[in-house]
N, C-alpha and C positions, 0 to 999 in steps of 0.2 A: 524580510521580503525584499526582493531586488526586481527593481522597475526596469524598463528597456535605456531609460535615459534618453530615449530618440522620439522627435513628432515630425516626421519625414512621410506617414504615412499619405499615399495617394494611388488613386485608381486611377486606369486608362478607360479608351473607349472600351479594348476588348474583353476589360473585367463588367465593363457597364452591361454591355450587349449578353454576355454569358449567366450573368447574374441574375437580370431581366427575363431571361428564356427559361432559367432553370425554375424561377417563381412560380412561371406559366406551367411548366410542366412539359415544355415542346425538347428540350434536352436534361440532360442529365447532371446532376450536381457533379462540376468539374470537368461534364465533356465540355469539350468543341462546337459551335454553330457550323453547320457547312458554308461556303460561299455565298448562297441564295439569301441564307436566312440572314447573314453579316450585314451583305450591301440592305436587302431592306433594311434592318431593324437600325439601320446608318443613318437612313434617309429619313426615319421618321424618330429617331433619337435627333437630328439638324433642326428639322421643320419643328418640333417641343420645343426646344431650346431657343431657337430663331423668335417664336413667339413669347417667351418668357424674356426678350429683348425689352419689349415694350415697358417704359413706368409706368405704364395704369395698367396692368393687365389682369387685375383679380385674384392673380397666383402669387408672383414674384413680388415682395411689398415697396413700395415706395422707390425712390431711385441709389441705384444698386452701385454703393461704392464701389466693388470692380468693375465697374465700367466706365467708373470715369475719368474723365483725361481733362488737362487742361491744353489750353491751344494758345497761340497768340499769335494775333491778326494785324500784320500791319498794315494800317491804311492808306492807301489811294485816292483820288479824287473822280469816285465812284461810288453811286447808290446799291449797287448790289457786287456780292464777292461767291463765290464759287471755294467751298471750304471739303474739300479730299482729303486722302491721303498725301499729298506735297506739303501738305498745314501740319504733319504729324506722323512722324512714321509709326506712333502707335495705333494708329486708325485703319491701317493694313487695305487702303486701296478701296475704302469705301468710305462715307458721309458718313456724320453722326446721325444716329435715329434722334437724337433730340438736342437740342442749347437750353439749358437748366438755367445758366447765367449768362449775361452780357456783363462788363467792367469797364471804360471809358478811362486810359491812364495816359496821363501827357508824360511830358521829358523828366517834369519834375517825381513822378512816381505818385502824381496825386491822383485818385480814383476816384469815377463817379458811375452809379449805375446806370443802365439802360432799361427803361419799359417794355413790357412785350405791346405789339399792336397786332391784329391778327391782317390777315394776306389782305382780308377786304376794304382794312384802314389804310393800306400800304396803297392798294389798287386807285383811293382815294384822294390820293394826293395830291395835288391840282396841278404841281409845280415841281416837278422829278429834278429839274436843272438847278433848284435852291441850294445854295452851300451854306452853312453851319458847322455847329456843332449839335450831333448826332444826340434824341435822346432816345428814342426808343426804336427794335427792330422788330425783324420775323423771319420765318425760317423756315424752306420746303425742301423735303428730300424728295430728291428724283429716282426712278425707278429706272431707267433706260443708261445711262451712264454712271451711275455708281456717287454721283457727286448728290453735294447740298447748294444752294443758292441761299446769304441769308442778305436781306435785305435793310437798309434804312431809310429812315423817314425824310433824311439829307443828305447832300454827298458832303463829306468832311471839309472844312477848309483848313482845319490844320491837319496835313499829312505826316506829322512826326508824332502823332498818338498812335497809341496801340488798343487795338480790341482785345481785353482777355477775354476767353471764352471758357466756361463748366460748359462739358458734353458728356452727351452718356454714347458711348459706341458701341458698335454691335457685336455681340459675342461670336466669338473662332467657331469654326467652323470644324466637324469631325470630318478629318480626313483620311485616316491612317489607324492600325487597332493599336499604334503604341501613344497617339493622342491623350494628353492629359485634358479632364476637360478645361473651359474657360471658368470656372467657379471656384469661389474658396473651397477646400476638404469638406465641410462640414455638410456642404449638398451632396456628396456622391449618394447617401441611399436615397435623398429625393428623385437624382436622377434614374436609378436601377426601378424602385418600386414605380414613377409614372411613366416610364419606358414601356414597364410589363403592364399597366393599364393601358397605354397608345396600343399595343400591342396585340390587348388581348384579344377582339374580335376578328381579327385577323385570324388567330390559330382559332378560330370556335369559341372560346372560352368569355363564359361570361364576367364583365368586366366590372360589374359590382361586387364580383368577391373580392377586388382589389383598390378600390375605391377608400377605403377607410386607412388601409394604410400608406395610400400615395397620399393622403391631406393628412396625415400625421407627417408623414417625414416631410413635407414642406413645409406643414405648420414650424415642425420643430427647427428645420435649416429660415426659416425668416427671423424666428426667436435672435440667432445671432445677428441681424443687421436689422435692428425695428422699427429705423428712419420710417416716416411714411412723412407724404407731402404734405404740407401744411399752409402752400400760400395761397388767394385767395381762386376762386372760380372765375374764371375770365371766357365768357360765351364765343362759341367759335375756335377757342384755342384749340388745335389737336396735339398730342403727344404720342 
């Protein structure tokens, strides 16, 4: 028996989208989408995925090692920082959807964590002008310019520490039918089979016949990463 010797295998968008149509039954195994059907089935293969962004989303489990990045925030003598794409050219011009971690490291390389507090302890704060050292923050992603704002409890007084930061950022964006997606291999049929479920009322088609194997292939693509969150419930937190 002779194996291929190769794990190079990957899908594009335009295997995704033709894959997905053919399930439905609206093309033909191996045709073409035309035009119309591409750009939709584009926009709502984004908007899936765009939501499969989020850590708690009931679908996607726990927070999703490809997506995370680390950052590192050097401080100013400033209670809140403004964290984009200039913090990271891997975060491609947008905020992170979440801060997983805070990390507190001085000159010496010694670390110490940071607490979450939520916006309304931040809001709380009697004394925005107090310098310290920082222990716990909070974090809003803004919708209108693309950026995050994260905030502390003190503005730093020693400016030669650094903030590491665990983020989870937000998945690429399909733009092009030679697009790979943004996910390990082992989700392309999660993507094709709940494409053809987003899908299916659109063409007519009822979308409970497709139901059962869009939660297998995602059950089976989480099986490989089955982190799930484990720290404690903190009221008011949003992720």
């Amino acid at each position: 028996m002779a194996t291929s010797s190769s794990t190079d295998f990957v899908v594009t968008e335009s295997n995704i989208i033709s894959d997905a149509l053919a399930k439905l039954g609206v093309i033909a195994v191996g045709a073409s989408p035309t035009a119309g059907e591409t750009t939709h089935a584009r926009r709502a293969l984004n908007m899936m995925c765009k939501q499969w962004s989020s850590p708690s989303n009931g679908l996607v489990w726990g927070f999703k090692a490809w997506q995370r990045e680390e950052l590192a925030l050097t401080l100013t003598a400033a209670i809140s920082f403004e964290i984009y794409e200039s913090a990271s050219a891997a975060l491609n011009d947008t905020a992170p959807i979440a801060i997983l971690s805070a990390m507190l490291r001085d000159t010496n390389g010694n670390e110490s964590p940071l607490s979450w507090m939520t916006i309304q302890e931040f809001q709380a704060i009697p004394n925005k002008s107090s310098t310290g050292t920082p222990q716990r923050y909070t974090y809003e992603r803004l919708v209108l310019n693309s950026k995050g704002v994260l905030y502390l409890d003190i503005i730093p007084s020693d400016t030669t520490d650094v903030l590491d930061l665990l983020v989870l950022r937000e998945i690429e964006d399909f733009d092009a039918a030679n697009n790979n997606p943004d996910f390990p291999k082992e989700w392309s049929r999660a993507l094709v089979w709940n494409l053809a479920l987003e899908l299916a009322e659109d063409y007519g088609k009822d979308p409970r016949r497709y139901e059962n194997k869009a939660r297998e292939a995602i059950n089976l693509a989480n099986s490989f990463n089955p982190q799930r969150y484990t720290g404690h419930f903190e009221p008011d937190r949003e992720l």
